[in-house]
C-alpha positions as a printed NumPy array, in Angstrom:
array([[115.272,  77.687, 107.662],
       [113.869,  77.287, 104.39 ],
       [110.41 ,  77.15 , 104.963],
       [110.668,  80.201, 106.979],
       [112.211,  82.422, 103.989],
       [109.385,  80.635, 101.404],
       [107.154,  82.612, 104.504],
       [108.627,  85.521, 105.023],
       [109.892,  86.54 , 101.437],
       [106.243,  86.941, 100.064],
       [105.146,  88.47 , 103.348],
       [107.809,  91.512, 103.337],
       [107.425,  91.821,  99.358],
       [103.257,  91.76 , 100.019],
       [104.35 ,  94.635, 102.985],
       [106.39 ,  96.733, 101.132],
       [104.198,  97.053,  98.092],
       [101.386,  97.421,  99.881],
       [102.915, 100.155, 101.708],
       [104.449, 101.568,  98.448],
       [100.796, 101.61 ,  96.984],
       [ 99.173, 103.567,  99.469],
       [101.975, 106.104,  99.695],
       [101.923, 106.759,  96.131],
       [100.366, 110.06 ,  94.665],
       [ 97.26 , 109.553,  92.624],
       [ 98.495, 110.552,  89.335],
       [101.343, 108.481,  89.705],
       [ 99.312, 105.215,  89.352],
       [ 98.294, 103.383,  86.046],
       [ 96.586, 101.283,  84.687],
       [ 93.562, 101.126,  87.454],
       [ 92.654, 103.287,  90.42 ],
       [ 94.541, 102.965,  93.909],
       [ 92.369, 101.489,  96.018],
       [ 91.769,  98.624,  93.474],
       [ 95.843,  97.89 ,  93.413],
       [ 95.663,  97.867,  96.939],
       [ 93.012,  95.244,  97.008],
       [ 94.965,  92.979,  94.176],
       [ 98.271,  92.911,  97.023],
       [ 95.95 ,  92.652,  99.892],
       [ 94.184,  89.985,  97.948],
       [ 96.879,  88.132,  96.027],
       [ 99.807,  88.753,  98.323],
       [102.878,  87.097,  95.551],
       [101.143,  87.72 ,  92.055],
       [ 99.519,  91.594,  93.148],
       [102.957,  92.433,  94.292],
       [104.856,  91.759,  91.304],
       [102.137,  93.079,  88.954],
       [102.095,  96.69 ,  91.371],
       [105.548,  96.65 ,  91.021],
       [106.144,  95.862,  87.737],
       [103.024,  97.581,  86.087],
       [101.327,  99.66 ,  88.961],
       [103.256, 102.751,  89.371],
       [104.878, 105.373,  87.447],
       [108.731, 105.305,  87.484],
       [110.997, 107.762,  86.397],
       [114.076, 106.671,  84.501],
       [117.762, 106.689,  86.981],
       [119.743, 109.99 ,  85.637],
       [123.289, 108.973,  85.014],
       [122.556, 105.032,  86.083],
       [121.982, 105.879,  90.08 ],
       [118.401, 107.347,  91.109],
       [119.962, 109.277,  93.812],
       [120.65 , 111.822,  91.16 ],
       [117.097, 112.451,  90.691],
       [114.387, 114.479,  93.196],
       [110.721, 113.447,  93.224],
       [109.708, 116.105,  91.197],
       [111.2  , 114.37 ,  87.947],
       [114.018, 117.361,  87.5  ],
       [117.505, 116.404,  87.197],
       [119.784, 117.648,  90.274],
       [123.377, 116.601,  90.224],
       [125.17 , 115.987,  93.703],
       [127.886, 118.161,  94.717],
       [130.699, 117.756,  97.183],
       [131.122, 119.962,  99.949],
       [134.738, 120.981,  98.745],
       [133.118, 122.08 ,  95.633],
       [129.776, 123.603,  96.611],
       [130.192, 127.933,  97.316],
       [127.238, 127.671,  99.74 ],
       [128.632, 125.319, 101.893],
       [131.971, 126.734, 101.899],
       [130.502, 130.253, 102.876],
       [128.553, 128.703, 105.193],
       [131.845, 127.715, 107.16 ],
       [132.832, 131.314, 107.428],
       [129.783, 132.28 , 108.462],
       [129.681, 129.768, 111.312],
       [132.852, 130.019, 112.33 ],
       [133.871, 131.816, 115.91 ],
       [135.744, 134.956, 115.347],
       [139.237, 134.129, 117.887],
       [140.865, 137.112, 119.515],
       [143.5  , 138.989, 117.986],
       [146.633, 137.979, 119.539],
       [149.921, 138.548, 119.174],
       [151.337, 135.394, 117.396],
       [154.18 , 135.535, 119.512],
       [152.334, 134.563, 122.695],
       [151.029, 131.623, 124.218],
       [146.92 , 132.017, 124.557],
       [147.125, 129.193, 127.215],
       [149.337, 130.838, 129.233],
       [147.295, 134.028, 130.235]])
């Protein structure tokens, strides 16, 4: 079982970053060009890995310790929950089926 994770963990770290490399914008890269980083992981599978993920692309800083609170364009955006957000909540009005006036005194079932 060993030998197969000393395998495998290199192999899906070598996959991801190489994937991560050629999915990154251009001006997000330092340091050298893109198709040279991907060459270093395709190359050196453990050590041009870790250096493109360490040193090879930009990365902006987690807003209030989680990087969920941040879109890819670098401005903040805080979460909000649905109880709290107006456009959702008018949204449900909007959506919702306008029932029958009835008298409340009646059954609807029973007509």
């Amino acid at each position: 079982m060993l030998r197969v994770l000393m395998f495998l963990v290199p192999l899906a770290l070598s996959v991801y970053a190489f994937i991560d490399c050629i999915s990154t914008k251009d001006e997000d890269v330092r340091h050298m060009p893109k198709p040279l980083w991907a060459v270093l992981v395709l190359l050196f599978p453990l050590v041009g890995s870790i250096s493109w993920l360490i040193a090879g692309k930009k990365r902006a800083p987690a807003a209030d310790g989680w990087s969920g609170l941040r879109d890819r364009s670098g401005r903040g955006t805080r979460w909000v929950a649905p109880d709290d957000n107006p456009e959702f909540l008018n949204s449900l009005d909007v959506d919702k089926p306008r029932e029958r006036d009835t008298d409340p005194g009646t059954d609807p079932r029973s007509e």
